[in-house]
Every structure is written in C-alpha cells, then in structure tokens.
Backbone as ProteinMPNN parsed JSONL, in Angstrom:
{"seq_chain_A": "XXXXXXXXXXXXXXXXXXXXXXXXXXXXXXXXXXXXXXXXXXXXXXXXXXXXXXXXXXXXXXXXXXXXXXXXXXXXXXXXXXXXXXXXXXXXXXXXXXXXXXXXXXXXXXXXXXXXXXXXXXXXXXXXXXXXXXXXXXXXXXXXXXXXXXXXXXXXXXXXXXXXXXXXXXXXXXXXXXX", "coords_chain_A": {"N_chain_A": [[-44.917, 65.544, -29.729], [-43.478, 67.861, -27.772], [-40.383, 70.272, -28.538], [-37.304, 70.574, -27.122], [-34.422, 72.561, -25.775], [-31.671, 70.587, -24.728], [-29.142, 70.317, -22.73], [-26.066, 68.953, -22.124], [-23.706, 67.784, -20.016], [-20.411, 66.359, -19.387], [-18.425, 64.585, -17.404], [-16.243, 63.535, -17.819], [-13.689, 63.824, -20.05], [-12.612, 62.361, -21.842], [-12.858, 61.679, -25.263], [-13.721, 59.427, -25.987], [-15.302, 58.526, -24.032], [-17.062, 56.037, -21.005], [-19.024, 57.61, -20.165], [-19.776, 59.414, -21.678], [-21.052, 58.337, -23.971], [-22.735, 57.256, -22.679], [-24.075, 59.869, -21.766], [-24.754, 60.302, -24.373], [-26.468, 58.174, -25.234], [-28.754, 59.314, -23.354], [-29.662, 61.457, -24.419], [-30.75, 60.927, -27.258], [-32.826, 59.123, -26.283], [-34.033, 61.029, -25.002], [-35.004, 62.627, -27.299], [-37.035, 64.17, -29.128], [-34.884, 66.985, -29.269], [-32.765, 69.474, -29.26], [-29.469, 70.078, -28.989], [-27.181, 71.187, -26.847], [-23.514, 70.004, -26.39], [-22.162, 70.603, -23.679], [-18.918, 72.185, -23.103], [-16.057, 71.448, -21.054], [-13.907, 72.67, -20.443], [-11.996, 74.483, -19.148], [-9.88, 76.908, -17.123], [-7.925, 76.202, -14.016], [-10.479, 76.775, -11.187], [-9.632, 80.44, -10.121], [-9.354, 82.903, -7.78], [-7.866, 85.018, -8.321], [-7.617, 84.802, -11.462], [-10.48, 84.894, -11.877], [-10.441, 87.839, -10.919], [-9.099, 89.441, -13.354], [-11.382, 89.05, -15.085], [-14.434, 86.771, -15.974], [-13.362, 83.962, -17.688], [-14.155, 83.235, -21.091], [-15.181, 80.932, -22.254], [-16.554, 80.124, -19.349], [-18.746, 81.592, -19.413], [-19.776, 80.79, -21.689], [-20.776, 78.738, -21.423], [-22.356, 78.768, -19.616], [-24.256, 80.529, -20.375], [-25.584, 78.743, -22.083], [-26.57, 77.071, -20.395], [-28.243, 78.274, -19.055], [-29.965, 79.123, -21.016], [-31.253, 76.573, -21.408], [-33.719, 73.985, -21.778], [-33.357, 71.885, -20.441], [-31.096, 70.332, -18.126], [-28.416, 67.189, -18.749], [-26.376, 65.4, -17.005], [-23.476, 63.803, -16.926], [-21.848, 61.485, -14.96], [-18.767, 60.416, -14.277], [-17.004, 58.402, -11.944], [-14.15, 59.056, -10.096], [-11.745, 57.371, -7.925], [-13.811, 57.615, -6.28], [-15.495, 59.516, -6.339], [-16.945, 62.886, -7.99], [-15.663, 63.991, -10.842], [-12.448, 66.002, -10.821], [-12.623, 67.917, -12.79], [-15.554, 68.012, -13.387], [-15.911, 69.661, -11.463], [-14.37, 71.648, -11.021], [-15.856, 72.943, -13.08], [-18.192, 73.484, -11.914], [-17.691, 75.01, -9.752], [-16.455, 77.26, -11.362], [-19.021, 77.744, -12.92], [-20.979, 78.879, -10.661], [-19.904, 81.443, -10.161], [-20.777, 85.173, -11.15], [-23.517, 87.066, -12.294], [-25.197, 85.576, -13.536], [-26.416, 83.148, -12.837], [-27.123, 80.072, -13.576], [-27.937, 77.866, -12.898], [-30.148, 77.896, -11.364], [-33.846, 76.803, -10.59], [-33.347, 74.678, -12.643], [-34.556, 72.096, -14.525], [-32.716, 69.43, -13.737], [-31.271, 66.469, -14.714], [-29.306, 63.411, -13.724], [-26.635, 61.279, -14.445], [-24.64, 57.977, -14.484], [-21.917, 56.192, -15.436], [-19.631, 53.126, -14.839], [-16.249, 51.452, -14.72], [-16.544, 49.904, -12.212], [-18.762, 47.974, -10.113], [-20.727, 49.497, -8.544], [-21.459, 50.956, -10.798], [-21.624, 54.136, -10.046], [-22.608, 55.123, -7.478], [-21.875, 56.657, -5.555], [-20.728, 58.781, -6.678], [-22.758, 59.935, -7.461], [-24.196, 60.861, -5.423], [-22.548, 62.168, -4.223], [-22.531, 64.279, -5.905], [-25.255, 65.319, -6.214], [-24.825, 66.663, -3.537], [-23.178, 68.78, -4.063], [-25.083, 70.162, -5.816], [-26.659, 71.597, -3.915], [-25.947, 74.173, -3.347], [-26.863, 75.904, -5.869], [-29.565, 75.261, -6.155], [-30.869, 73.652, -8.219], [-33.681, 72.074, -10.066], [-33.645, 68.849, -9.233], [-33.83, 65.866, -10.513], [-35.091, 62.651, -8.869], [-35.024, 60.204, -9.538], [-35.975, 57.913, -11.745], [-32.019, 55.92, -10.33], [-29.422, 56.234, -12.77], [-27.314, 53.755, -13.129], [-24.523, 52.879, -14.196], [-22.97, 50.147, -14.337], [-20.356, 47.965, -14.356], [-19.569, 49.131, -16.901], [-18.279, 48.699, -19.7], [-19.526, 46.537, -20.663], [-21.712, 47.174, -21.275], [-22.869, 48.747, -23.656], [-22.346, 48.563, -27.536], [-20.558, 47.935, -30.015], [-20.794, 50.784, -31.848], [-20.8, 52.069, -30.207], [-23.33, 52.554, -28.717], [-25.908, 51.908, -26.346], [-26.835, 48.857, -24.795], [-28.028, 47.349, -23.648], [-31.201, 46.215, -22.237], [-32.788, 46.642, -19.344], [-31.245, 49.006, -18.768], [-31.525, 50.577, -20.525], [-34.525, 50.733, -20.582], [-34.435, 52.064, -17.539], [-33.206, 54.152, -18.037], [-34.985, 55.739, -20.344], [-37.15, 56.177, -18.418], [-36.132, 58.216, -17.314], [-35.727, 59.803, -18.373], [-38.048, 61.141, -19.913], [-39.254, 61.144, -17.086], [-37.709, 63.878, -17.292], [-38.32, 65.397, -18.886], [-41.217, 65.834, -18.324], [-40.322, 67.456, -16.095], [-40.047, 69.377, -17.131], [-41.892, 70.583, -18.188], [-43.238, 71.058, -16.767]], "CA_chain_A": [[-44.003, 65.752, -28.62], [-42.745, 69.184, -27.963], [-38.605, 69.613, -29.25], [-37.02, 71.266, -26.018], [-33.092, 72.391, -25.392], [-31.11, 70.264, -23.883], [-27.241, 70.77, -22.656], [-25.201, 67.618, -21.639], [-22.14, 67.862, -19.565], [-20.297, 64.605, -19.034], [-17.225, 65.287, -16.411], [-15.202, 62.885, -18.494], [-12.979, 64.734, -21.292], [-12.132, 61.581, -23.004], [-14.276, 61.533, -26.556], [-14.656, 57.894, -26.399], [-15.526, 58.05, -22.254], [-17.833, 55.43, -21.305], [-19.878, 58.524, -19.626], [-20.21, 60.561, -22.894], [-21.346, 57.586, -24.725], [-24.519, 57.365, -21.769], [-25.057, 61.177, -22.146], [-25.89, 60.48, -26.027], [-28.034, 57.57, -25.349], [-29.76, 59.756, -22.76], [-29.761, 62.166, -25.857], [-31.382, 59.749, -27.888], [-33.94, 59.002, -25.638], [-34.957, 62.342, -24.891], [-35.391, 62.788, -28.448], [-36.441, 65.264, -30.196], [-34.011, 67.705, -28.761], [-32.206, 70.89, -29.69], [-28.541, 69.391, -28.039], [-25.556, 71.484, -26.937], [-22.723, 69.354, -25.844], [-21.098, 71.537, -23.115], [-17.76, 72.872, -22.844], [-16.077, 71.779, -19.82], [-12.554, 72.917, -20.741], [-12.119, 75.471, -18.24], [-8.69, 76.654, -16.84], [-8.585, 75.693, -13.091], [-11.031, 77.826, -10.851], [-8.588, 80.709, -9.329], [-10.105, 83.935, -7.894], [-6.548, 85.971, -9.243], [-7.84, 84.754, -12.489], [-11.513, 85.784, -12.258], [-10.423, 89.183, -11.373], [-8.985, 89.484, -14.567], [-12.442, 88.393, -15.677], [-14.279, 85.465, -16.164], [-12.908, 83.415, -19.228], [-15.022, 83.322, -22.614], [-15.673, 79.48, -22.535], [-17.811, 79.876, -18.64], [-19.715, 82.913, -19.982], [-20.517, 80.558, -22.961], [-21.26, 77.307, -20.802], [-23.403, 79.594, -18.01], [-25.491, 81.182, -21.002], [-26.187, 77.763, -22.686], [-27.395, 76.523, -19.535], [-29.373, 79.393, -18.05], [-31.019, 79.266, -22.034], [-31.48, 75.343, -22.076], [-34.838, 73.821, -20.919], [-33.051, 70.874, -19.073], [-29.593, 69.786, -18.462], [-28.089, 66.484, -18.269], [-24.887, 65.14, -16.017], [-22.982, 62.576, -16.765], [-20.618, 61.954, -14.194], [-17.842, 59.147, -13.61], [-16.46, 58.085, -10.572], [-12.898, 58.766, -9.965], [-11.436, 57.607, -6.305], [-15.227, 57.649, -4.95], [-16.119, 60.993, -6.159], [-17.042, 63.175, -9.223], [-13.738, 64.366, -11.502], [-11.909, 67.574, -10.365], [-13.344, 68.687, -14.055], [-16.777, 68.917, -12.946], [-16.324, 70.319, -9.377], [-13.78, 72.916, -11.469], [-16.746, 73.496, -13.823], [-19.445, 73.841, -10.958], [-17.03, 75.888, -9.128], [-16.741, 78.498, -12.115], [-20.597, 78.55, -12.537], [-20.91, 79.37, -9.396], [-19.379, 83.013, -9.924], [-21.281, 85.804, -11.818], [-24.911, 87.167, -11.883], [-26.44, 84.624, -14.136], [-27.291, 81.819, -11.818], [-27.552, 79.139, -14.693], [-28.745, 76.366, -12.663], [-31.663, 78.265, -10.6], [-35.03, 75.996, -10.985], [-33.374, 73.923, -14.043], [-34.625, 70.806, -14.189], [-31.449, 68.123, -14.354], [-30.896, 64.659, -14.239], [-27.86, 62.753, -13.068], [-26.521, 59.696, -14.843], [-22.921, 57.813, -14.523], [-20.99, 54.605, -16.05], [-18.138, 53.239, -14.463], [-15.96, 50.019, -14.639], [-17.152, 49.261, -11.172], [-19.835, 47.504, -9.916], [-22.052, 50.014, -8.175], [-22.239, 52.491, -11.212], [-21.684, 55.759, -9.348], [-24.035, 55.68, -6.799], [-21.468, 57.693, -4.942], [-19.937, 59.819, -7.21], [-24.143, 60.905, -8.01], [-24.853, 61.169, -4.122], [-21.756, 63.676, -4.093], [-22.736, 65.639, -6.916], [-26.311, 65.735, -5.843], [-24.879, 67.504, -2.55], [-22.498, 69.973, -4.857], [-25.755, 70.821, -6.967], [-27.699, 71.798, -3.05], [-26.143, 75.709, -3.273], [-27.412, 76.12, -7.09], [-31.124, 74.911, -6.77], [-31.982, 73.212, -9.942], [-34.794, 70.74, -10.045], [-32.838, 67.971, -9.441], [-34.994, 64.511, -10.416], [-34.482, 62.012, -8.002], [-34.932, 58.794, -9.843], [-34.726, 56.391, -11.352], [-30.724, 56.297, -10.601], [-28.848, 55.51, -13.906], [-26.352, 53.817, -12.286], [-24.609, 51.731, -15.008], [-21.675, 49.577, -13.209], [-19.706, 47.57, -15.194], [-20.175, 50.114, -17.941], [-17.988, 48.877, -21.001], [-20.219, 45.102, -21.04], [-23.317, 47.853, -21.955], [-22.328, 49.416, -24.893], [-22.201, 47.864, -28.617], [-19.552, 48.463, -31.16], [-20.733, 51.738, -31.87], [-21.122, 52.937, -28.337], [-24.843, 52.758, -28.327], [-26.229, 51.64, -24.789], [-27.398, 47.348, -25.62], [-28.463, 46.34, -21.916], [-32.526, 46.595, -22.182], [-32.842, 46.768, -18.393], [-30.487, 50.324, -18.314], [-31.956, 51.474, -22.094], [-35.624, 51.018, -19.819], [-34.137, 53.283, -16.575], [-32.911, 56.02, -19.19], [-36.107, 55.814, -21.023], [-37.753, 56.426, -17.725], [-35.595, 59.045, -16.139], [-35.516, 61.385, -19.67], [-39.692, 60.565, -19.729], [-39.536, 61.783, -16.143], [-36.941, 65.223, -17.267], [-39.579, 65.814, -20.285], [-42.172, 66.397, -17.547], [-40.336, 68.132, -15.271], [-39.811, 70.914, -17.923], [-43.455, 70.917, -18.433], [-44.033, 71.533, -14.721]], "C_chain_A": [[-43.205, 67.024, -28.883], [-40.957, 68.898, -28.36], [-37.999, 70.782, -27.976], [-35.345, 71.1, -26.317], [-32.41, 71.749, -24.326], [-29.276, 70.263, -23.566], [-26.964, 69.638, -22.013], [-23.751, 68.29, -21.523], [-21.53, 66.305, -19.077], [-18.388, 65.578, -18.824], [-16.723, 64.254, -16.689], [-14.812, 63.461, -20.076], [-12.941, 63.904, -22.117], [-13.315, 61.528, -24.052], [-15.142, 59.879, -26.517], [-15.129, 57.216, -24.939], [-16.926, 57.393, -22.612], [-19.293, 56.909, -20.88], [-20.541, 59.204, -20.438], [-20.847, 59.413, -23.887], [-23.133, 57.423, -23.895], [-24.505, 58.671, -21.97], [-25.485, 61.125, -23.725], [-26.636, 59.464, -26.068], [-29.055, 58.379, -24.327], [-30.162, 60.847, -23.82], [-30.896, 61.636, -27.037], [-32.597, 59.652, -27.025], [-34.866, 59.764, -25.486], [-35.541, 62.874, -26.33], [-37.059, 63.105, -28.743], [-35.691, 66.789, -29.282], [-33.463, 68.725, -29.646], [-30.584, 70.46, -28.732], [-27.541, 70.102, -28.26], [-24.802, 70.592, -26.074], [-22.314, 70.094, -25.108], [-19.637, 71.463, -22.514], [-17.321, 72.499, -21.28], [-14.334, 72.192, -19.672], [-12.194, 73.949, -19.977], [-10.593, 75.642, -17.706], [-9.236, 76.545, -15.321], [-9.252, 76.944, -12.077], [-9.904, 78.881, -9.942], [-8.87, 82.2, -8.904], [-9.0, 85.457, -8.349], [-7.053, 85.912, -10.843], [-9.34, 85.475, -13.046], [-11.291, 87.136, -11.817], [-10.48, 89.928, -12.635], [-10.025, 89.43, -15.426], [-12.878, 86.753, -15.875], [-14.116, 85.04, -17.334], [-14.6, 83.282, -20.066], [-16.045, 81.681, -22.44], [-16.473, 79.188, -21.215], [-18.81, 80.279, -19.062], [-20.844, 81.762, -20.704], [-21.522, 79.167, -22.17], [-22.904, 77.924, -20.011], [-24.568, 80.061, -19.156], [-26.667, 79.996, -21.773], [-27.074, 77.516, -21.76], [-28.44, 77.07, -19.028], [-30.605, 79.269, -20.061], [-31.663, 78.001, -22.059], [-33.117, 75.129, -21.214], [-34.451, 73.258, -20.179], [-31.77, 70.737, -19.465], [-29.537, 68.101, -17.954], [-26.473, 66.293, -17.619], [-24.666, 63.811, -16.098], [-21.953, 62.26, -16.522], [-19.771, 60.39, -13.876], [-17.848, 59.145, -12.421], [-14.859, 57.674, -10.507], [-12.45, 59.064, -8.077], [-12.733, 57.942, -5.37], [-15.592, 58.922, -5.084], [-15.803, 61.184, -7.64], [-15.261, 63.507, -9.594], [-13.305, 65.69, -11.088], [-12.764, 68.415, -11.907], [-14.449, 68.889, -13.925], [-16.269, 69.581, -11.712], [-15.914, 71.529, -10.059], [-15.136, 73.616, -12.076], [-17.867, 74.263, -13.058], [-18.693, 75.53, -10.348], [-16.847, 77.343, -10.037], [-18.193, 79.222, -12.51], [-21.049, 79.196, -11.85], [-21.113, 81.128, -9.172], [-20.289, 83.639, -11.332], [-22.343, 85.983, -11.522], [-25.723, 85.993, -12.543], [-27.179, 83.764, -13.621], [-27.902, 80.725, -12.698], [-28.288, 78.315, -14.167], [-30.205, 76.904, -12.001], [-33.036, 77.847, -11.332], [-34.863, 75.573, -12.312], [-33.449, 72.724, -13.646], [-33.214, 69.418, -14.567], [-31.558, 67.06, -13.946], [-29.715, 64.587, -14.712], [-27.785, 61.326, -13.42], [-24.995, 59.359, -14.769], [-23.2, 56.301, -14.387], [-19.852, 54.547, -15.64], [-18.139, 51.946, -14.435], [-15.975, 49.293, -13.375], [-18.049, 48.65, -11.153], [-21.114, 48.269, -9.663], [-22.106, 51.042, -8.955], [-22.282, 53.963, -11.446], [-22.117, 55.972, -8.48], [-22.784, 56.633, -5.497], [-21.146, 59.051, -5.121], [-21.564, 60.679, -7.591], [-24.621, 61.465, -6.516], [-23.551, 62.516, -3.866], [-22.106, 64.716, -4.55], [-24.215, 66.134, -7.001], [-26.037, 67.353, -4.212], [-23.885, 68.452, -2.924], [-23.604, 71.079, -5.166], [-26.311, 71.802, -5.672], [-27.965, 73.69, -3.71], [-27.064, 76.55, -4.761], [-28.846, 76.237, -7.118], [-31.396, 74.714, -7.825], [-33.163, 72.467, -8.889], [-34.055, 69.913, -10.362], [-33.869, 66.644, -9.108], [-33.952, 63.68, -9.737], [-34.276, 60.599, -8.393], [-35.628, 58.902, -10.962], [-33.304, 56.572, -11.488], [-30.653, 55.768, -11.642], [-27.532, 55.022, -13.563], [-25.761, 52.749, -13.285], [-22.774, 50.882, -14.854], [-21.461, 48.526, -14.425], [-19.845, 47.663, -17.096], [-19.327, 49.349, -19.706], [-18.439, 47.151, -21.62], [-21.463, 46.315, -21.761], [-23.227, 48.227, -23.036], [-21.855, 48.275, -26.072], [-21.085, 48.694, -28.829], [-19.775, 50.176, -31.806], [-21.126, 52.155, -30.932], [-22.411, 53.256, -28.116], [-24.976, 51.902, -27.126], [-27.328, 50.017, -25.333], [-28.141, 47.022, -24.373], [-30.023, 46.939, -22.006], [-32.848, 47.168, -20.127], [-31.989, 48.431, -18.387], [-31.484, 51.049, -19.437], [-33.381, 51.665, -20.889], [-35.475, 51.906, -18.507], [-33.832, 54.481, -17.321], [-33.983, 56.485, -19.5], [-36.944, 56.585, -19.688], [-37.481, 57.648, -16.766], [-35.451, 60.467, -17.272], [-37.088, 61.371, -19.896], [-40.166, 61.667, -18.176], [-38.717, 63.698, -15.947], [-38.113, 66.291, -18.102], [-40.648, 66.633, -19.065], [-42.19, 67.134, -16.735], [-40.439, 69.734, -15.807], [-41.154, 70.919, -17.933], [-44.34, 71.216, -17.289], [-43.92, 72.854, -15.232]], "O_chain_A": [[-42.486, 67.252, -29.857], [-40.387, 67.81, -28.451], [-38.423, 71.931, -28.096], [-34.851, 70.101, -26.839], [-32.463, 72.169, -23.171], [-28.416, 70.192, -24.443], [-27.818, 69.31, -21.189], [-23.012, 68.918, -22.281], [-22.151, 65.388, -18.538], [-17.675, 66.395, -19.407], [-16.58, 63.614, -15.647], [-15.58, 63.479, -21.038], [-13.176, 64.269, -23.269], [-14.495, 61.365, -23.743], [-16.249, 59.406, -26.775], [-15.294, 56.027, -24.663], [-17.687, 57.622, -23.552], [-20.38, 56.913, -21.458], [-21.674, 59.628, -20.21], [-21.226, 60.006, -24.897], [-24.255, 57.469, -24.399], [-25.396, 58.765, -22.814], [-26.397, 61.801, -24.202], [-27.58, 59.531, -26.856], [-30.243, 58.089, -24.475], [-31.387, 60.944, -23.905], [-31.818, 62.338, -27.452], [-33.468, 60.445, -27.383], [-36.073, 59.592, -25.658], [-36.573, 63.546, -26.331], [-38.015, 62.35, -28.571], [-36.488, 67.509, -28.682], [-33.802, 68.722, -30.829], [-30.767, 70.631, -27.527], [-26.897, 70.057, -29.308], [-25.321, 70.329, -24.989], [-21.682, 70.856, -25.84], [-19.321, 70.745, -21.566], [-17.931, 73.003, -20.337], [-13.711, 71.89, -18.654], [-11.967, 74.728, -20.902], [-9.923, 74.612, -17.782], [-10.432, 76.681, -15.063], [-8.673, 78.031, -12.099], [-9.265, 78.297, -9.066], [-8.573, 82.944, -9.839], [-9.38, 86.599, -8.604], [-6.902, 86.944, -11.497], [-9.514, 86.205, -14.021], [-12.078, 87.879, -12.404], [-11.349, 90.708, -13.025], [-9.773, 89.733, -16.592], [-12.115, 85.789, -15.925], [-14.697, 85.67, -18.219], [-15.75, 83.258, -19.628], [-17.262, 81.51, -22.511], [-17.194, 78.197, -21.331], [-19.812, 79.573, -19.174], [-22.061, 81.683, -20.54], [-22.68, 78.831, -22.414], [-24.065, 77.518, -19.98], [-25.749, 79.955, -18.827], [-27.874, 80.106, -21.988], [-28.272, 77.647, -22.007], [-29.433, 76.477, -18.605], [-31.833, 79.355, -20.068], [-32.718, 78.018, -22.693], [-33.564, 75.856, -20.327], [-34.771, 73.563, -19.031], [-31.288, 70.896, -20.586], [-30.282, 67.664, -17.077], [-25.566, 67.094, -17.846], [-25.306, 62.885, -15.6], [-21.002, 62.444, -17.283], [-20.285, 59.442, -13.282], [-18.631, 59.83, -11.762], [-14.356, 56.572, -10.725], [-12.594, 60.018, -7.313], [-12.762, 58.357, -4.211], [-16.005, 59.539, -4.102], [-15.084, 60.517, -8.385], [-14.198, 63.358, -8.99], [-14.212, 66.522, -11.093], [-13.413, 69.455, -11.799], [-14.779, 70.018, -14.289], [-17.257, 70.108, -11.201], [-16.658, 72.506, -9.969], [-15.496, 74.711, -11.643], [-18.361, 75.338, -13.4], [-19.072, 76.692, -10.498], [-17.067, 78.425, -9.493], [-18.54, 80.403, -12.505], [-21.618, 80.217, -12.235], [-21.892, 81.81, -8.507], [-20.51, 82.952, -12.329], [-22.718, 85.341, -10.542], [-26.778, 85.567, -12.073], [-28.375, 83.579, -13.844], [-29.099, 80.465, -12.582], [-29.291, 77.914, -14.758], [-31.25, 76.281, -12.187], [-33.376, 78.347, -12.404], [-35.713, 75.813, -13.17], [-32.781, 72.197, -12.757], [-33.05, 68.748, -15.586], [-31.939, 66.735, -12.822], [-29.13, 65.207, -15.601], [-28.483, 60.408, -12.988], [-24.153, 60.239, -14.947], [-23.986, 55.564, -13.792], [-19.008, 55.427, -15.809], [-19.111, 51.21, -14.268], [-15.495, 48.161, -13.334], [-18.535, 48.528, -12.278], [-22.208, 48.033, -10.177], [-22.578, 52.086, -8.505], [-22.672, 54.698, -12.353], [-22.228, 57.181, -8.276], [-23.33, 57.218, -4.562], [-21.176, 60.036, -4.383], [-21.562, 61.858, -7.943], [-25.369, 62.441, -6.459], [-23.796, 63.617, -3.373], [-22.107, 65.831, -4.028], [-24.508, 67.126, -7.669], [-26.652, 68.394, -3.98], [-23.598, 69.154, -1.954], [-23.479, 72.292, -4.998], [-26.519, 72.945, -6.08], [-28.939, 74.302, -4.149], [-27.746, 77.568, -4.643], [-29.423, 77.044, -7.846], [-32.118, 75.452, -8.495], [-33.388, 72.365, -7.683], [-33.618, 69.87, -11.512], [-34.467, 66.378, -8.065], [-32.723, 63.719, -9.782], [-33.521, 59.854, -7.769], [-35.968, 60.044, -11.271], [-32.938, 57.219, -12.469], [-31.465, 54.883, -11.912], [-26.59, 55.806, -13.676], [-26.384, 51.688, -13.324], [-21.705, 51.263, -15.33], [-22.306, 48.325, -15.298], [-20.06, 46.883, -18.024], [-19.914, 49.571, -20.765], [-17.948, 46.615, -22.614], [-21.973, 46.041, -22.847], [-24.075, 47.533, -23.597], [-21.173, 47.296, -25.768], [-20.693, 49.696, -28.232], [-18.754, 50.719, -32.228], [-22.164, 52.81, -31.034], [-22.688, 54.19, -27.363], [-24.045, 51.123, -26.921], [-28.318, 50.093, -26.062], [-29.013, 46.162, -24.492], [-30.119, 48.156, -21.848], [-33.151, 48.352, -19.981], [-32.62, 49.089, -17.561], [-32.144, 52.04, -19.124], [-33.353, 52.726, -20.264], [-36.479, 52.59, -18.306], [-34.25, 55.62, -17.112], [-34.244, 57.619, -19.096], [-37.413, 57.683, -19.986], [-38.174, 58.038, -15.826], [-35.183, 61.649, -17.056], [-37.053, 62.452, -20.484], [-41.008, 62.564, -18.123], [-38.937, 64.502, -15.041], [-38.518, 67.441, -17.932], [-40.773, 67.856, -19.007], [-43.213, 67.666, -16.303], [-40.741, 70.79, -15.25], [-41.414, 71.89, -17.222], [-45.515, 71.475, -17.028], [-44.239, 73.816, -14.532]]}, "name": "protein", "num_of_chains": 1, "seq": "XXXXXXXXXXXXXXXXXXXXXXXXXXXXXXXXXXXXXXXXXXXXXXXXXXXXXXXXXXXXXXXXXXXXXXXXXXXXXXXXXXXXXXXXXXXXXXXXXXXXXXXXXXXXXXXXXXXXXXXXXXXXXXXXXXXXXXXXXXXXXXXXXXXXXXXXXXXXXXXXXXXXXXXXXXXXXXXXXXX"}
C-alpha cells in the first residue's frame, strides 16, 4: 500500500475535541500516511490586514495543503453550522495565487453531542467547499452523533459500526488519490 500525505484540519481548537479525536482515527485508518495536523490559528479574516500581507501561519497551511495528496475535515457543529474557525480558515485560503484546494481529493467527517452527528454542519461545509473545487467524496457520511459514548479512555473511536464507515470512507479517499 502506497504511503501518501495527508493534512487534517478539525475546526475544533480544543486538544481533547471530540472532532480531533475522529480526525486521528480517520488517521489511523488511512494508515500509512505522511500526517500534518493543520494550523487553524489564524487571526480573524480582515482585508486591512491582508493588505499588510497575508500572515505566515495561511502561507504555511495553503502550502501544506496544495503539497498534500488528500485532506481531511473534521468539523463540529456549533448552533447548526460549521465553527467561525473553519469558515475564518476557508475564508483566508481563499485569498492568494495558490489555490490549495483545486482537484484535492477531501473527505468530510464530524462528532457531536447530538444525535444527528453533523449532517448539517457537513451539508454546509460541503456548500463552502463549491467555490474551491476539491474532489469532494460524497460518502459514506461519518456522521458520529452522540460522539463522547464512541470513544474509549484513550480517545480511540470503540463503536464497530462508525470504525466500519471510516474504514470505508478513508478506503474510498485512498482511491480517489489514485484517480
């Protein structure tokens, strides 16, 4: 099995978010990997500020991504929609020549102490990704709703039924890079 780069963004800051705990079992899964965690520390998008230039830490995010083979997204759901921290993040990609996301293959995963998962906060951020064009895989959703029953003591992902949609949706990222 080839060893491909992959970049994980998870639009929850907290270290011990349930979101960042599913981007390293999708990590895991995809395995064998080359894995940058990315940077989403960004100050907020402000076009007074990108005059000035754009800050050090998009540059670095935009180059990872435009170098990676695939990215993943792992996005909460705050108030029925992704976090102002991705949209900020998207929103700074956005600007410059690089065009990081153009024909990158990504998949979209999110854990929340709800019931349904995300399936909104991924149907939003599917229609964020439109202006970008990645290869955005369409399924299987990872939609993992009442997210902190899934997870063991060391924040590995226990629920066979979700571990088998991951398995199948980093299985289906593998191939898209190989398109």
């Amino acid at each position: 099995m080839s060893q491909y780069s992959l970049v994980g963004l998870c639009g929850s800051l907290r270290a011990e978010s349930l979101n960042r705990k599913l981007m390293m079992a999708a990590v895991k899964s995809f395995d064998p990997a080359e894995f940058t965690d990315g940077n989403l520390r960004f100050p907020l998008f402000d076009e007074d500020l990108e005059a000035e230039g754009i800050p050090t830490e998009v540059t670095e995010l935009s180059d990872q991504i435009k170098a990676a083979d695939a990215v993943v997204i792992a996005c909460p759901e705050y108030n029925k929609a992704p976090p102002g921290v991705l949209k900020n993040a998207l929103d700074w990609l956005s600007r410059g020549p690089a065009k990081p996301w153009a024909d990158k293959p990504v998949a979209l995963i999110s854990a929340t102490g709800g019931r349904a998962g995300g399936e909104r906060t991924q149907f939003a951020l599917r229609l964020m990704m439109v202006p970008f064009r990645p290869r955005l895989l369409m399924g299987p959703e990872v939609l993992v709703g009442g997210a902190s029953e899934h997870f063991d003591a060391d924040g590995a992902l226990k629920t066979d039924s979700y571990i088998k949609l991951l398995d199948d949706l980093m299985a289906g990222l593998r191939a898209e890079i190989a398109r």
